[in-house]
TORLODREN-532501 format. One record per atom (N, C-alpha, C): residue in one letter; x, z, y. Coordinates in pm, whole numbers, plus 50000, padded with zeros to 5 digits. Atoms other than C-alpha are relative to their C-alpha. Layout:
N
AXZY/...
end
This chain:
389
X498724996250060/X395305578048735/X500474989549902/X499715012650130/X395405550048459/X500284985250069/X499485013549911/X395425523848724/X501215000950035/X498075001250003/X399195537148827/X500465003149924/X498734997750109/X400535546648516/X499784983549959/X500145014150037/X399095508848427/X501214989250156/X498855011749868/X400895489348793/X501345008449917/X498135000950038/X404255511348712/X500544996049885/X499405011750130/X404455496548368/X500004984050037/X500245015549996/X403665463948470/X501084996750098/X498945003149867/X406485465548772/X501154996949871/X498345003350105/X409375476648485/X500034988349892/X500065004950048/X408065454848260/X500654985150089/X499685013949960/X408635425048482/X501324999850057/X499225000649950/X411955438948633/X501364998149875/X499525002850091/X413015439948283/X500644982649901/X500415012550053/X411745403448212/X501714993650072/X499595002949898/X413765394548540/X501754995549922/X498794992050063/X416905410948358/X500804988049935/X499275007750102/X416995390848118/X499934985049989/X500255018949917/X416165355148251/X501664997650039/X498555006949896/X419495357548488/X501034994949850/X498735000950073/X422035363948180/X500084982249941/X499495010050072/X421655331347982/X500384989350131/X499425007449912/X422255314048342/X501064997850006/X498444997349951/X425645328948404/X500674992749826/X499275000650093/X426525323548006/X500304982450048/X500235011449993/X425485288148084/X500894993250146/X499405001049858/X427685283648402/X501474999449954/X498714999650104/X430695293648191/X499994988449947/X499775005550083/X430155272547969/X500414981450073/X499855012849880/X429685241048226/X501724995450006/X498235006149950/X433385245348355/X500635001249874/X498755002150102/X434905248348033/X499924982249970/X500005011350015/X433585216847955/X500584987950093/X499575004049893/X434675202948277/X501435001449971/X498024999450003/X438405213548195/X500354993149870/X499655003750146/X437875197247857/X500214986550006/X500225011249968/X436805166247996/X501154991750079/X498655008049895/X439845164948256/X500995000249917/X499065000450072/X442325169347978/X499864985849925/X499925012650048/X441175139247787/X499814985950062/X500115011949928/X440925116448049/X501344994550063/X498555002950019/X444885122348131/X500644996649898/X499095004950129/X445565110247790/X500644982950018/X499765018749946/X445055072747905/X500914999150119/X498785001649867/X447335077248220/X501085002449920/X498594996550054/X450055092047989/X500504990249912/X499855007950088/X449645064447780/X500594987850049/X499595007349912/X449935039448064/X501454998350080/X499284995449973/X452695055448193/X501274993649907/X499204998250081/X454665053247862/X500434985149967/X499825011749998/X454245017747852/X500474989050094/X499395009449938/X455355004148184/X501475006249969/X498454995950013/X458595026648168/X501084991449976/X499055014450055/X460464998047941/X500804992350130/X499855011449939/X460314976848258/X500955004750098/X499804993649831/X461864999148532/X501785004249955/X498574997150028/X465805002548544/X500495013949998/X499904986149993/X466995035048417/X501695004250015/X498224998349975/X470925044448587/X500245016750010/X499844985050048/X471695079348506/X501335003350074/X499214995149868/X474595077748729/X500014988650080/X499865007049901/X475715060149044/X500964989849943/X499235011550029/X477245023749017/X500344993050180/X499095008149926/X480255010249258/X499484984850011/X500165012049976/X478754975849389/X500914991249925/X499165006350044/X480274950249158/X500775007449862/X499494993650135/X481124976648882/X501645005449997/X498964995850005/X484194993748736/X501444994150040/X498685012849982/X486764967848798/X500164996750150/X499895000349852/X485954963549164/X500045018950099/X499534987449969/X485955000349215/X501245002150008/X498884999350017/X489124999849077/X500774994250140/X499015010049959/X490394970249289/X499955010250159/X500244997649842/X488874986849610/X500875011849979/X498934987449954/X491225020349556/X500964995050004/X498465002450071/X494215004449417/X500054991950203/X499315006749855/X494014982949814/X500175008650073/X499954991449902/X493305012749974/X501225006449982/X498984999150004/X495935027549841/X501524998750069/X498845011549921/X498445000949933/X499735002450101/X499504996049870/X497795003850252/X500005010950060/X499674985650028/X497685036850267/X501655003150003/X499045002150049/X501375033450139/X500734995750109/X498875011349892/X502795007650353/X500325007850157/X500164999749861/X501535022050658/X501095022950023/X499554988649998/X502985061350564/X501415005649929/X498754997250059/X505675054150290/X501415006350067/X498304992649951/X509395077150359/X500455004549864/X499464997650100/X511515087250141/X499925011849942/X500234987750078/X510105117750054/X498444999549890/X501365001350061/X506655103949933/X500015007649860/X500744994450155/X505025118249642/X499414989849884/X500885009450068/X504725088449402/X499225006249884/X500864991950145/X502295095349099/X499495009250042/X500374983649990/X500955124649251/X498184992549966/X501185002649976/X496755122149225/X499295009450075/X500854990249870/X493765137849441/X498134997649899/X501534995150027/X490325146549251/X499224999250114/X500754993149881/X487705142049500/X498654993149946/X501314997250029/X483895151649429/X498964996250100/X501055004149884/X480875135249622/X498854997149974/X501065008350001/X477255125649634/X499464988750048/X500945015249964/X475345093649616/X498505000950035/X501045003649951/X472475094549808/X498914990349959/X500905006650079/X468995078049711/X500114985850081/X500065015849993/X470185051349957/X501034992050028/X498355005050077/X473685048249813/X500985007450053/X499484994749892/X475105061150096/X501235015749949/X498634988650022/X478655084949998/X499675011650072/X499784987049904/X478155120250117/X500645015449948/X499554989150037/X479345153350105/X501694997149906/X498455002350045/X483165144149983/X500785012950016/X499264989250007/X485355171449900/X500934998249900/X499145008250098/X488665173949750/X499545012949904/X500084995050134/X488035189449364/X501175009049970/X498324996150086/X491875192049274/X500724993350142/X499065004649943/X494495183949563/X501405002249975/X498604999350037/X498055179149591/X501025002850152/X499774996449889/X498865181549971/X498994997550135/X500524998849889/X497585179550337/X499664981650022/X499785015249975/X498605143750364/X499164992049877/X500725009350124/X497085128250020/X498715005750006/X501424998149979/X494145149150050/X499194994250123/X500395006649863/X493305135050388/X499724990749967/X500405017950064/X493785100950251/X499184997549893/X501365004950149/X491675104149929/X498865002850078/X501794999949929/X488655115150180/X499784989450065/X500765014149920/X489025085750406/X499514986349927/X500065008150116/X489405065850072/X498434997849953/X501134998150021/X486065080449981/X499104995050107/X500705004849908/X484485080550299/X499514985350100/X500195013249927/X485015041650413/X499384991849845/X500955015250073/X483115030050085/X499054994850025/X501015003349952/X480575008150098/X498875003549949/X500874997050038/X477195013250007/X499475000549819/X500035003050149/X476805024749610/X498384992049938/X501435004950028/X473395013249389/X500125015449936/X500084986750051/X472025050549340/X499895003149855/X500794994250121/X471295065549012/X498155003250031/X501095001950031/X467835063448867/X499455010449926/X500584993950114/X465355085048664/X499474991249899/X500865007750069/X463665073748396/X498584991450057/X500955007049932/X460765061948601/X500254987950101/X499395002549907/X463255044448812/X499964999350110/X499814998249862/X463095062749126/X501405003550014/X498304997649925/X466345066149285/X500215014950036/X499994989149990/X467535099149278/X501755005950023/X498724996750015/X470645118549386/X500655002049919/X499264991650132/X473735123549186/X501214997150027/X498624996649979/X477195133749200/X500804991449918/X499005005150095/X480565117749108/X501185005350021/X498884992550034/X484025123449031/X501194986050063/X498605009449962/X487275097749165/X501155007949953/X498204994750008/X490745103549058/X500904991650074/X499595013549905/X492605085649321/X501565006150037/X498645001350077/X496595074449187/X500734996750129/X499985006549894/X498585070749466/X501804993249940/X499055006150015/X500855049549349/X499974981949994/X500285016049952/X501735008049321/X499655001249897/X500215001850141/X501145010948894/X498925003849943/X501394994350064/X497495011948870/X499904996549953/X501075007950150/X495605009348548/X498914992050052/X501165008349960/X493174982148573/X499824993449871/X500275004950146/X491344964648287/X500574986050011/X498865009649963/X493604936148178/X499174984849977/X501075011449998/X490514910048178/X499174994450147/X500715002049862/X490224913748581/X501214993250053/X498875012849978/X492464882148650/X500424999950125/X499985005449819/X492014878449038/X501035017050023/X498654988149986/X493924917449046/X500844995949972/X498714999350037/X496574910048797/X500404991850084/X499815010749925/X496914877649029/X501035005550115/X499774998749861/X497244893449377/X500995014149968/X499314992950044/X499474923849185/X501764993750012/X499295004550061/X501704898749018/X501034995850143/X499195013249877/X502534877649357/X500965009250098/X499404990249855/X503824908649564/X501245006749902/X498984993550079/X507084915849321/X501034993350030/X498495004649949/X509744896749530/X500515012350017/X498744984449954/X512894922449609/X500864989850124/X498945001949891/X513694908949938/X499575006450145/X500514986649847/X511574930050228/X500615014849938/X498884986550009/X513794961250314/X500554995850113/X498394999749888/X517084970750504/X501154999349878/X498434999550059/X520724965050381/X500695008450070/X498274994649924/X523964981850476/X500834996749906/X498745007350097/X527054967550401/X501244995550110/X498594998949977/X530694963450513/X500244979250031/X499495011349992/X532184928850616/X501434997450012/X498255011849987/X535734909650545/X500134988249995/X499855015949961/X536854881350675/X500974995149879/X498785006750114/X538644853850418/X499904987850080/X499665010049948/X540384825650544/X499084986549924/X500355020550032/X538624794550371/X499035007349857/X501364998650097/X535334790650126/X500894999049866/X499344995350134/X536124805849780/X501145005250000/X498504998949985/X539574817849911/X499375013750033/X500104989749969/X539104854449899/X501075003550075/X498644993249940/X542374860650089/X499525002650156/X500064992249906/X542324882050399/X500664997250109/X499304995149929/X545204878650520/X500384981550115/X499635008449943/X545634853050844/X501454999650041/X498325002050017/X549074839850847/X500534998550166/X499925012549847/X548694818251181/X499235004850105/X500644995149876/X546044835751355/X499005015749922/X500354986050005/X546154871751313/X498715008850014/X501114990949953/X543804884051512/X498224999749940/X501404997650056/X540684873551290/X500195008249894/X499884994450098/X541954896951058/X498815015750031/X501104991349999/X539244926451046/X500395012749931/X500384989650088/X538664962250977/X498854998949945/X501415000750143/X536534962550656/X498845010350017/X500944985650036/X535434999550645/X499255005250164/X500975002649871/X534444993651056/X498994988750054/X500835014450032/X532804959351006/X499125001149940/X500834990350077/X529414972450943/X499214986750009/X500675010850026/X526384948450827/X498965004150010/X501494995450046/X522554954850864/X498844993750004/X501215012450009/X519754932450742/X499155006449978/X501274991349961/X516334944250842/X499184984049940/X500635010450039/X514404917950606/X498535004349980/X501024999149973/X511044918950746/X498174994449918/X501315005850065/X508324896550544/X501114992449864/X499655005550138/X508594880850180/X499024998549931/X500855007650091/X506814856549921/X500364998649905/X499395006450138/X507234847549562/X499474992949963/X501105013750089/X505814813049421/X500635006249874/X499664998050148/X505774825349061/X499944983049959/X499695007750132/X506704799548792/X499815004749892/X500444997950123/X506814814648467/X499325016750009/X500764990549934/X503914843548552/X500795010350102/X499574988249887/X505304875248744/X501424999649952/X498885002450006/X508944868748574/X500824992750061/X499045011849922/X510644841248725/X499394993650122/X500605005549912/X509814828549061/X500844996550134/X498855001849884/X511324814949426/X499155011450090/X500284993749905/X511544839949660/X499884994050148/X499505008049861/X511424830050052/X499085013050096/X500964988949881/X510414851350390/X501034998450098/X499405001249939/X512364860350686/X500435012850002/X499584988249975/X514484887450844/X501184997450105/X498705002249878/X517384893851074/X501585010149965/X498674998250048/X520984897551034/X501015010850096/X498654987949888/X523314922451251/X501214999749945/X498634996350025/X526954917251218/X500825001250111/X498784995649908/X530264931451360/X500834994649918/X498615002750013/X533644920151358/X501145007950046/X499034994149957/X535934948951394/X501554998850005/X498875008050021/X539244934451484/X501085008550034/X498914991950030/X542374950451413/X501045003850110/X498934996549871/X544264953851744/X499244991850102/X500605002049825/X543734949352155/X499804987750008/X500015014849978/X542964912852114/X498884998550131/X501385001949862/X540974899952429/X500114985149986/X500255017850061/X539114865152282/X500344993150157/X499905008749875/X540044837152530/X499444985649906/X500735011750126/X537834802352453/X499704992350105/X500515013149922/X537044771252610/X498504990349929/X501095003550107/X534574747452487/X500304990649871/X500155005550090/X536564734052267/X501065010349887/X498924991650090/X538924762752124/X499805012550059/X500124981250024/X539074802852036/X501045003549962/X498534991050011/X541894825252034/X499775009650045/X499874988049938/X542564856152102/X501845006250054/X498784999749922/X545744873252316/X500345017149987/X500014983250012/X546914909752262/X500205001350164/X500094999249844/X546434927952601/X501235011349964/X498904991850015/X550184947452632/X499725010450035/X499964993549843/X549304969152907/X498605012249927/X501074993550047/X546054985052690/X499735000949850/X500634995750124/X545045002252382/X498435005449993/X501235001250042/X541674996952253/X499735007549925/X499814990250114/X540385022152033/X497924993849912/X500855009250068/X537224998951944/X499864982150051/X500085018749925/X537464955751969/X498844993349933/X501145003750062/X534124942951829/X499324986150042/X501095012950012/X532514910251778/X498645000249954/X501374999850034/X528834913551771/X499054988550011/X500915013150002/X526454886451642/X498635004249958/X501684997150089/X522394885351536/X499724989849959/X500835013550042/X520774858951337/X499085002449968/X501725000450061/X516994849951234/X500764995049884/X500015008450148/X517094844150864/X499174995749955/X501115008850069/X515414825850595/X500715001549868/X499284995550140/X516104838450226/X499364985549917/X500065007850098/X516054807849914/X500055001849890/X499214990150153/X516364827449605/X498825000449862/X500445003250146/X515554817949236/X499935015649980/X500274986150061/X513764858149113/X499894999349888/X500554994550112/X513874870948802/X499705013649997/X500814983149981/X511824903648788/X499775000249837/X500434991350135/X511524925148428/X499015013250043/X500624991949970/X509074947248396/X498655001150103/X500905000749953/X505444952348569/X500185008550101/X500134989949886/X505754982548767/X501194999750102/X498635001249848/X507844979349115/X500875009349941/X499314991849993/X508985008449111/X501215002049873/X499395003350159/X510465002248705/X501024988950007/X499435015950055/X511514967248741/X501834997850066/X498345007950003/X515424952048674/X499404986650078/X500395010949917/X515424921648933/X501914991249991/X498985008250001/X518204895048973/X499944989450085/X500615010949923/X518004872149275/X501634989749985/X498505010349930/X520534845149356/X499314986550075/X500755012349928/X520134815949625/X501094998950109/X499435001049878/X521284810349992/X498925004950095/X500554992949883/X520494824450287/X500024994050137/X499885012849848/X520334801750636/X499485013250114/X500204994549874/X519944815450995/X500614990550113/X499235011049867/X520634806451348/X500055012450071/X499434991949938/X522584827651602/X498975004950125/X501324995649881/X519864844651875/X501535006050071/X499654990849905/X522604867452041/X502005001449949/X498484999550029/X526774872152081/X500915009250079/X499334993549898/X528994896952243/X501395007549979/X499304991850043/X531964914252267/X500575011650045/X500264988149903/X532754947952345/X501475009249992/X498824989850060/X535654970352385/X500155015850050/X500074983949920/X536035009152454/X501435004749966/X498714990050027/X538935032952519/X500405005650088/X499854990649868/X540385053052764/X501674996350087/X499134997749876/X543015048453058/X501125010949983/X499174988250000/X546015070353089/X499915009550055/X499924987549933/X544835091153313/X498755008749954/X500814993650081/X541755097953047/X498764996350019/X501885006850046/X538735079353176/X499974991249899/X500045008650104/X537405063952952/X499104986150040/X500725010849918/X535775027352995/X499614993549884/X500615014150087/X533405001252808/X499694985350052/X500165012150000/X533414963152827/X499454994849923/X500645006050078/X531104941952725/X499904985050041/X499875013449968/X531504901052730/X498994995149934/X500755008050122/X528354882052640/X500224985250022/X499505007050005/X529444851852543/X499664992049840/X500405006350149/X528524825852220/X501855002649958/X498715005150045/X533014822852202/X500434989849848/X500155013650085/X532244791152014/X499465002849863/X500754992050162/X530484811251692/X498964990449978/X500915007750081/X528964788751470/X497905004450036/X501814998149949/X524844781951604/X499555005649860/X501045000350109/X523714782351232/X501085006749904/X499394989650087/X524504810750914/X499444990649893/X500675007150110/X524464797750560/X500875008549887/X499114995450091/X525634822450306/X499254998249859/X499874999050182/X525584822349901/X499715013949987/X500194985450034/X524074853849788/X499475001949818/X499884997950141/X523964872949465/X498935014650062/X500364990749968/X521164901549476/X499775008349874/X500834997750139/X520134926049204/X499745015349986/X500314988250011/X518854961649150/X499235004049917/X501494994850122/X516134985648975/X499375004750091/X501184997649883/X512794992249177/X500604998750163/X499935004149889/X513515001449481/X501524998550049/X498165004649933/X517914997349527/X500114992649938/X498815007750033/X520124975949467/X501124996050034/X498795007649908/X523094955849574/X500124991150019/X499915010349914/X523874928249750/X501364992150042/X498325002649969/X527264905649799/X499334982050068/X499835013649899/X526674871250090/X501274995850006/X498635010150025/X529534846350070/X499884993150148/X500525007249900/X529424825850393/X500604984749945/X499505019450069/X529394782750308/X500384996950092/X499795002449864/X529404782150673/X500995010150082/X499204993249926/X532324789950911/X499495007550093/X500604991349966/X531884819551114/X499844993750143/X500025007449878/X532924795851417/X499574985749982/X500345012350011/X532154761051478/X501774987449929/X498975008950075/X534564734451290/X501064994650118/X499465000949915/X537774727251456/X499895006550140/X499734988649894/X537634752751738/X501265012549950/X498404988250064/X540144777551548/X500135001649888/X500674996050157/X540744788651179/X498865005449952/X501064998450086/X538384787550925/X499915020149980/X500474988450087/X536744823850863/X498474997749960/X501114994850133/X534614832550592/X499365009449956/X500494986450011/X532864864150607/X499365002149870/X501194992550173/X531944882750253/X499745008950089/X500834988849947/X529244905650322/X499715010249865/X501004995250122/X528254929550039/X499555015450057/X500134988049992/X526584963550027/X499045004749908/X500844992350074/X523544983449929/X498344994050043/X501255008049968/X519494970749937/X499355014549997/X501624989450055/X516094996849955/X498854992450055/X500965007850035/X513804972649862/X498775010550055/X501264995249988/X510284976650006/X498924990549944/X500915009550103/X507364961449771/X498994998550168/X501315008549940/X504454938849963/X498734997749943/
end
């Protein structure tokens, strides 16, 4: 009996022992990983430290930058613009209007997501996205570490010719300055004949029939291209370009021209009433004209041209309409040079504000060739709508 009450003490005793062996393991196991998390904390001190010190070196852009900077940003809307302009301008445009449009720069510059912010119509909003969308590749924004990282921008895009630009970007004001001739456009304008250079008089004594209706003697110069060599900066300069001339000679009764090659006349036809007699000519021109331009903005500027004007005759005809007694009606048309001066050379006076003005051509040159019949002298004047280049 003393032998098992002696083994079952000696079992608890040792299951007891057992007991208490494990615990300081586990305390000791704990304690391990703390130290382990203590150890990894101070060993990231030297990376953070490393860290803090290359930073300095690495480019930090907090937003996106336009290749070439603010000034070429600029230049690149203000062209787009323009042609933008040229290619859509009417007379209803919306000058000054603007178009907000919002977009991201990609980490590899690359324009995306464009949207308009603020618009103003169908038509300008259209054009400020393609504005956006054909830029070229930006330099992204940066973090502080300088990785390249997305980031949004903002455009306000002016649609007009009077952009702000900083006044230290020379090669703009340059290519601004040079496009402020006032001679691309159309005219309309009225023509009267005068017997002899500087002789405003009308009235043919001897040969009637070049006498003209004024208020049917219509004029229309479609002046196609234009240059200005400045002289004293964007104020004073020679204009020059080309364009083309359209005139009529609405002549006052049934005359039917008769001409040889060395003489012009005309013959009333008894027997017929004309109810239009027209002399139609075209010339290529070539404008000569001393500019003075006030003011920077096209659309603003007082102008003052004066010079001469040269051409040569491309085309000649003459035409007559009216009706028969018994009510048809009939058109004739004679093409024919009837000895009309090859080459135009008028004296002109031009002058307006932005885009009109007015206009008065003198002719130096007879309307016919010398000695073929009396001297006429066609004044031309009318109205201009200047188109800027």
């Amino acid at each position: 009996m003393k032998k098992i009450v002696a083994t079952l003490a000696l079992v608890c005793f040792t299951q007891a022992f057992a007991q208490v062996m494990e615990k300081p393991q586990l305390v000791e196991k704990v304690d391990t990983s703390a130290r382990v998390v203590t150890e990894t904390i101070e060993i990231s001190a030297p990376i953070q430290a490393v860290e803090e010190l290359a930073s300095p070196t690495i480019a930090n852009r907090p937003t996106p930058q336009f290749p070439g900077g603010q000034d070429s940003l600029d230049l690149y809307i203000k062209e787009a613009v323009e042609r933008f302009i040229y290619a859509d301008t009417n007379e209803t445009f919306p000058w000054g209007e603007s178009v907000y449009v919002a977009f991201e720069v990609a980490i590899d510059g690359m324009v995306t997501k464009p949207f308009v912010e603020m618009g103003y119509d169908a038509l300008l909003d259209s054009a400020a996205l393609d504005i956006v969308r054909n830029m070229p590749r930006w330099l992204p924004a940066t973090d502080e570490n300088g990785n390249a990282v997305v980031a949004s921008y903002r455009l306000q895009i002016l649609f007009d010719f009077d952009l702000d630009l900083e006044e230290d970007f020379e090669f703009e004001e340059e290519n601004y300055n040079t496009n402020k001739a006032h001679w691309a456009g159309f005219e309309l304008g009225v023509q009267m004949n005068t017997t002899g250079f500087l002789d405003l008089n009308s009235a043919f004594a001897s040969t009637p029939y070049w006498e003209n209706n004024v208020a049917k003697s219509l004029v229309f110069n479609l002046n196609t291209f234009q240059h200005k060599f400045s002289l004293i900066k964007e104020v004073f300069g020679i204009t020059t370009g080309y364009g083309f001339s359209f005139n009529n000679t609405e002549l006052t009764s049934s005359y039917v021209l008769q001409h040889d090659a060395d003489t012009v006349f005309a013959l009333p036809n008894a027997t017929q009433e004309y109810k239009r007699n027209t002399i139609y000519s075209a010339y290529f021109t070539v404008p000569l004209l001393l500019d003075f331009t006030a003011n920077n903005a096209y659309k603003k500027s007082f102008y003052v041209n004066a010079g001469v004007v040269g051409g040569v005759r491309m085309y000649s005809h003459q035409r007559v309409t009216g009706a028969y007694e018994n009510g048809d009606k009939f058109e004739n048309v004679t093409r024919s040079a009837f000895n009309l001066n090859t080459w135009m050379l008028d004296a002109t006076v031009r002058m307006g504000y932005g885009y009109f003005g007015v206009f008065a051509n003198y002719a130096v040159l007879g309307m016919f060739k010398e000695g073929t019949t009396a001297g006429v002298y066609p004044l031309r004047f009318g109205i201009s709508f200047n188109v800027p280049q």
